[in-house]
ZAMARGU-4260 file (C-alpha; in steps of 0.2 Angstrom, whole numbers, plus 5000, padded with zeros to 4 digits):
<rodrens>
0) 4686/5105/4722 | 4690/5120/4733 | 4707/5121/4741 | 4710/5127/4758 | 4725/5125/4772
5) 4722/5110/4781 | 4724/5120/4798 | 4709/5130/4794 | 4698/5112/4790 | 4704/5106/4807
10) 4698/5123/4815 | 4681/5121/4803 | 4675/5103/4811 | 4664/5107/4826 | 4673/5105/4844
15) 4662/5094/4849 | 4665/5079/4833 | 4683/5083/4833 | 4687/5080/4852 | 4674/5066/4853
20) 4683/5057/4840 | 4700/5062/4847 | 4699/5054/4864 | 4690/5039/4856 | 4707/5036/4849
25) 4717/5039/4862 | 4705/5027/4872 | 4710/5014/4858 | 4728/5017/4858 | 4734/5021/4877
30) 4732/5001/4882 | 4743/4996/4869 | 4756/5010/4871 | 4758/5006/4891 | 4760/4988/4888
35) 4773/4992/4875 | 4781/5006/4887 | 4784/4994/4901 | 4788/4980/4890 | 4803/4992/4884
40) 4807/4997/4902 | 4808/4980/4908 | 4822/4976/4894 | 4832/4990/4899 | 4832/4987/4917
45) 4839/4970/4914 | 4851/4976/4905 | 4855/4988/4918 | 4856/4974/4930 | 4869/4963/4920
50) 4883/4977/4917 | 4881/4981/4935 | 4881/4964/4940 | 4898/4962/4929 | 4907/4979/4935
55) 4904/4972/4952 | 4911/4956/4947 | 4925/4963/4939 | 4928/4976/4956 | 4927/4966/4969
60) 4938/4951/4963 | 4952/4961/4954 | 4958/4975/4963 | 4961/4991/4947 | 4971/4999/4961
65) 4983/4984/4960 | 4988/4985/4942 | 5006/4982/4938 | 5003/4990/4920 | 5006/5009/4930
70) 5019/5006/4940 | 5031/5000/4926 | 5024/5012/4914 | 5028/5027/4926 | 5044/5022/4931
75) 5053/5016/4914 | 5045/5033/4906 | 5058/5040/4918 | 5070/5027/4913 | 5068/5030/4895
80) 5071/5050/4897 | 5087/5047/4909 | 5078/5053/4924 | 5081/5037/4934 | 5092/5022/4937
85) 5093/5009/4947 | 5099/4988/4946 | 5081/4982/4940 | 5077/4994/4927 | 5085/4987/4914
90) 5078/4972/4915 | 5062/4978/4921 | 5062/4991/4907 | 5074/4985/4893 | 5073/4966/4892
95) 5057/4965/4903 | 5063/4950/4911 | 5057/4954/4925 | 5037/4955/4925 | 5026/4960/4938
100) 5013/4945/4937 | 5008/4943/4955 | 4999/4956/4965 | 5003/4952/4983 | 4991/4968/4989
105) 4988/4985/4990 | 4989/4999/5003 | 4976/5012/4996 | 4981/5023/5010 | 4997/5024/5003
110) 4994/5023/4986 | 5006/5007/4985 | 5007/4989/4977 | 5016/4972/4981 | 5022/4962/4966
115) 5030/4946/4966 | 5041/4947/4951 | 5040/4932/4937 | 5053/4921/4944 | 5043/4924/4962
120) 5062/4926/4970 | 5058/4943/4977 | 5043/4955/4980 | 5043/4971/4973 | 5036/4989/4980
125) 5028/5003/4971 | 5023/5019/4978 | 5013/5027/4965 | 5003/5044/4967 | 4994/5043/4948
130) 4996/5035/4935 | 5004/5041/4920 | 4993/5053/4909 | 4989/5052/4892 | 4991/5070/4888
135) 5008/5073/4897 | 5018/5060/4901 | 5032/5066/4902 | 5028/5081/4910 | 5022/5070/4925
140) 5038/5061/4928 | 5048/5077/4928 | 5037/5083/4942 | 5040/5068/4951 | 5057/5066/4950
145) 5063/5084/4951 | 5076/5084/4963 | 5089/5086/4964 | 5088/5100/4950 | 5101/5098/4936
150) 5113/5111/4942 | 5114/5104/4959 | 5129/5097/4968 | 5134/5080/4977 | 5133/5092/4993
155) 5115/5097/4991 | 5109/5080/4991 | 5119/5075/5005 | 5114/5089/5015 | 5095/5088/5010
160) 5095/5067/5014 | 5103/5071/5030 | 5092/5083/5034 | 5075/5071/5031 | 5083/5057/5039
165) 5084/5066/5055 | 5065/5075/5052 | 5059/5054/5053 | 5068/5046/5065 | 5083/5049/5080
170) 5096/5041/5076 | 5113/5039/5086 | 5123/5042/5072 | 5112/5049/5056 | 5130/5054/5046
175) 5134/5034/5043 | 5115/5032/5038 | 5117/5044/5025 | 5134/5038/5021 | 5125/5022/5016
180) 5113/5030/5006 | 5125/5038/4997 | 5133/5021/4993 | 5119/5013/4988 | 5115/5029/4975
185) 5130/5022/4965 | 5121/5007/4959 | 5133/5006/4943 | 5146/5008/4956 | 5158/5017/4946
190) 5161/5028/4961 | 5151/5042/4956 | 5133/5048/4957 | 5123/5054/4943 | 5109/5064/4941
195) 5097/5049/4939 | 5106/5040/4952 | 5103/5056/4963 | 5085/5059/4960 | 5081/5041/4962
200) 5089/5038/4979 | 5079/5056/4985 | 5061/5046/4977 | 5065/5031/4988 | 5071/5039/5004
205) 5054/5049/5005 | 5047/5030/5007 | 5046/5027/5025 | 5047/5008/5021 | 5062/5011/5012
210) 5070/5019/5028 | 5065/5008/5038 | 5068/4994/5027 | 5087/4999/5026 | 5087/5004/5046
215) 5084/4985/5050 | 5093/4980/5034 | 5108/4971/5048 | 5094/4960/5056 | 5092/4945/5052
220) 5072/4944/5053 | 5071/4959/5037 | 5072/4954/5021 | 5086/4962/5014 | 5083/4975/4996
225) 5090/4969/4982 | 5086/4980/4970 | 5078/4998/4967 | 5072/5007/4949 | 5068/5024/4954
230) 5056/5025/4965 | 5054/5005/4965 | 5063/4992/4975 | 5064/4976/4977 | 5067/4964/4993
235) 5070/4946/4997 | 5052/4934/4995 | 5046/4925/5012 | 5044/4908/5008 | 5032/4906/5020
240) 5021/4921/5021 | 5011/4917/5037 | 5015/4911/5055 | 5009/4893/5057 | 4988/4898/5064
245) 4973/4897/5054 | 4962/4910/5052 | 4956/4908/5068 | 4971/4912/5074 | 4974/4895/5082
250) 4990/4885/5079 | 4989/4873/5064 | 4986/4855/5067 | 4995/4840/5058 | 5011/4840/5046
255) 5008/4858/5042 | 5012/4859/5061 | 5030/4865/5064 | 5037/4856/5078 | 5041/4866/5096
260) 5058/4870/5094 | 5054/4876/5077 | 5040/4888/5085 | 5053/4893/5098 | 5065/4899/5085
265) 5050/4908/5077 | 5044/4916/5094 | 5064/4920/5098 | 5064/4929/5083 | 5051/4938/5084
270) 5057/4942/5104 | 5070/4951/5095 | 5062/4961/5086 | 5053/4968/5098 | 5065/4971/5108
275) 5076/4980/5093 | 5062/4992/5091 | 5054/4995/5109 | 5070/5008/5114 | 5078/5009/5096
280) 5097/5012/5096 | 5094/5013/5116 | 5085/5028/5116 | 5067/5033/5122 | 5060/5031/5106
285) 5052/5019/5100 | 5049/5010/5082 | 5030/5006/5082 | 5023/4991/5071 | 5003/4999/5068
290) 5000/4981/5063 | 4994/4964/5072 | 5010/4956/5076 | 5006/4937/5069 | 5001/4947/5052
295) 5017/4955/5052 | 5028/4939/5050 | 5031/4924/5041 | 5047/4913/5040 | 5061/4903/5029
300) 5066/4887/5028 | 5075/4888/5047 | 5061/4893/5054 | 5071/4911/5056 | 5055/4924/5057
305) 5055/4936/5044 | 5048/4953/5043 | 5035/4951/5027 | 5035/4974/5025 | 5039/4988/5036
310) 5027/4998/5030 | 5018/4999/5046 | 5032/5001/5056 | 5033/5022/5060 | 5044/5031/5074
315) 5039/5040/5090 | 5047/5056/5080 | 5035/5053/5065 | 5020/5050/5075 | 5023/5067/5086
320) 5025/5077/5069 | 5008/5068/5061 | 4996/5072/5079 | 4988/5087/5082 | 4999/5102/5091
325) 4981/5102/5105 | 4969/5089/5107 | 4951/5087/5113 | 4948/5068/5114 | 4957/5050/5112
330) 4949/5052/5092 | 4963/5065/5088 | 4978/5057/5094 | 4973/5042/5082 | 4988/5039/5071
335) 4976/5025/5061 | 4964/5011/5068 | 4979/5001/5074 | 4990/5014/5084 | 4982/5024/5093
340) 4987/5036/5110 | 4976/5046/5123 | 4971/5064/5126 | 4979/5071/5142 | 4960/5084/5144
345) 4970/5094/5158 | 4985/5099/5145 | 4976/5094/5128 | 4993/5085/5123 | 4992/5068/5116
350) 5000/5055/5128 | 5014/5046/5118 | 5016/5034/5134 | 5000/5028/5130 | 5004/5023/5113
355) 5000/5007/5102 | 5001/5001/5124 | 4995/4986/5120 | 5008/4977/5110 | 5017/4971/5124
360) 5003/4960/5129 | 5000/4956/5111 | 5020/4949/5111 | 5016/4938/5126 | 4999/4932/5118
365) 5005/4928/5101 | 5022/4920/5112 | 5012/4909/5122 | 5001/4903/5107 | 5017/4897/5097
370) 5027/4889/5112 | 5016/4882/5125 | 5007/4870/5116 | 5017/4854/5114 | 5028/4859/5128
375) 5036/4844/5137 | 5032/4845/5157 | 5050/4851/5162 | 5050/4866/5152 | 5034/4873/5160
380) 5039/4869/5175 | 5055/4877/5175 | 5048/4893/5163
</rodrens>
């Protein structure tokens, strides 16, 4: 039999026999291979379909940027290399009595998280740019937490919190602010500050809800802190974490009702915030809540109105160092959705008499939906 490549026998057949019986077969087979194709398609678009379907699932009803696991992991990394102190982070750290099981909400703006802790007897803040990473841990805490440096003295940081206290708010007397910060620095209260201690009080203090938090920390309507681990802190839980309206924004009805005296104490309450705030320290400036007002709130047990964060609450001096130098419309003296001012076209200066302008008839709103319902005849007659 004669041998020959089995190239040159497919070359020999005549053109004709060869592609006739070729497309024959591919007649035969293309049916088949289509079904089977989409068949195939169809299983994997399914698929598709159920990990997307569980992602979302998974996204939408747990929020990843509200995991407690990162903030602790960040701030007793700190703990454990001595760069930190501060009352909770033993226990946060060490004993891990305290737990952070409750994610009360996060501020993706500000890269924070609100935890109750596992006794639920105070809510905990965490400020957190990133988490940790797994290449260099610790390279990322001792970027965060590098001032002061280790050859620093007790006179640089006082100097250097004086000088940011006075960059975020006026205040009558900024020296006896600082004074308190320095106090609070010696959480072991041995009468000196270390290092940690130092560079923990510097990671809170550029926390604008710290600030304020402290500020207001001799009124009784804010929750007064009562802990701090680095750049954490920790203040005293709201019992009751919302005004008495429904979503609706309409006064609740039944037991859940408080009675009117109790609402007036809520609305005096809330009177006197305002009017702590509108000419702080009895000056122009102004503290400005860049929140609704009956979100702002809840109360205690005696119907006292308590602050529930501060974090909206910014300065007339921190708004004017965050808007443009020149504007050319309303859109750029926006300070967020809520706070807003208006563009003076003639100069192209934002109008800082125009800010957040509507919060006084807010007050007198939100006022007149706690008090005046139930309100016996002589009160509204005499008010």
């Amino acid at each position: 039999m004669m041998s020959y490549p089995l190239r040159e026998y497919i070359s020999s057949k005549k053109d004709d026999d060869y592609h006739r019986s070729y497309s024959s077969n591919v007649r035969k087979t293309q049916p088949e291979e289509s079904s089977s194709n989409r068949f195939l398609y169809l299983i994997v678009l399914i698929i598709l379909l159920i990990v997307l379907s569980i992602f979302y699932s998974y996204y939408t009803y747990i929020d990843p940027t509200c995991f407690n696991e990162e903030c602790t992991s960040f701030v007793c990394h700190a703990y454990s290399e001595g760069l930190v102190g501060g009352h909770l982070c033993p226990e946060l750290c060490t004993t891990k009595t305290i737990q952070l099981q409750n994610c009360l909400g996060a501020h993706k703006h500000f890269r924070s998280r609100l935890f109750e802790d596992n006794d639920e007897h105070q809510v905990i803040r965490c400020y957190l740019r990133h988490p940790l990473s797994k290449s260099n841990p610790s390279g990322d805490v001792k970027e965060h937490f590098k001032f002061p440096q280790d050859d620093a003295t007790l006179d640089v940081l006082y100097n250097a919190l004086q000088q940011h206290v006075q960059k975020t708010i006026t205040l009558e007397n900024s020296e006896a602010f600082v004074e308190q910060l320095m106090t609070l620095a010696d959480f072991n209260k041995d009468g000196k500050i270390s290092l940690s201690e130092a560079r923990s009080i510097w990671s809170l203090v550029q926390i604008d809800e710290f600030v304020y938090t402290l500020l207001l920390s001799d009124k009784f309507y804010t929750p007064k802190i009562v802990g701090t681990c680095g750049h954490i802190f920790a203040v005293e839980k709201v019992l009751h974490p919302k005004l008495p309206f429904d979503d609706k924004q309409e006064l609740l009805t039944g037991s859940e009702r408080p009675n009117w005296y109790q609402r007036v104490r809520l609305a005096v309450g809330i009177t006197e915030y305002f009017s702590d705030t509108w000419h702080y320290q009895d000056s122009d400036q102004h503290l400005h809540l860049c929140q609704p007002l009956a979100k702002s709130f809840g109360y205690d047990k005696d119907y006292e109105s308590k602050m529930l964060k501060t974090n909206h609450i910014i300065s007339s001096k921190s708004i004017l160092s965050r808007l443009p130098n020149q504007c050319r419309s309303n859109k750029d003296c926006s300070y967020d959705s809520y706070c807003h001012a208006t563009c003076n076209m003639s100069s192209n200066l934002c109008q800082m008499r125009e800010f957040n302008k509507d919060s006084l008839h807010e007050l007198c709103s939100l006022l007149s939906s706690l008090v005046q319902p139930d309100a016996n005849v002589t009160f509204l007659t005499e008010f």
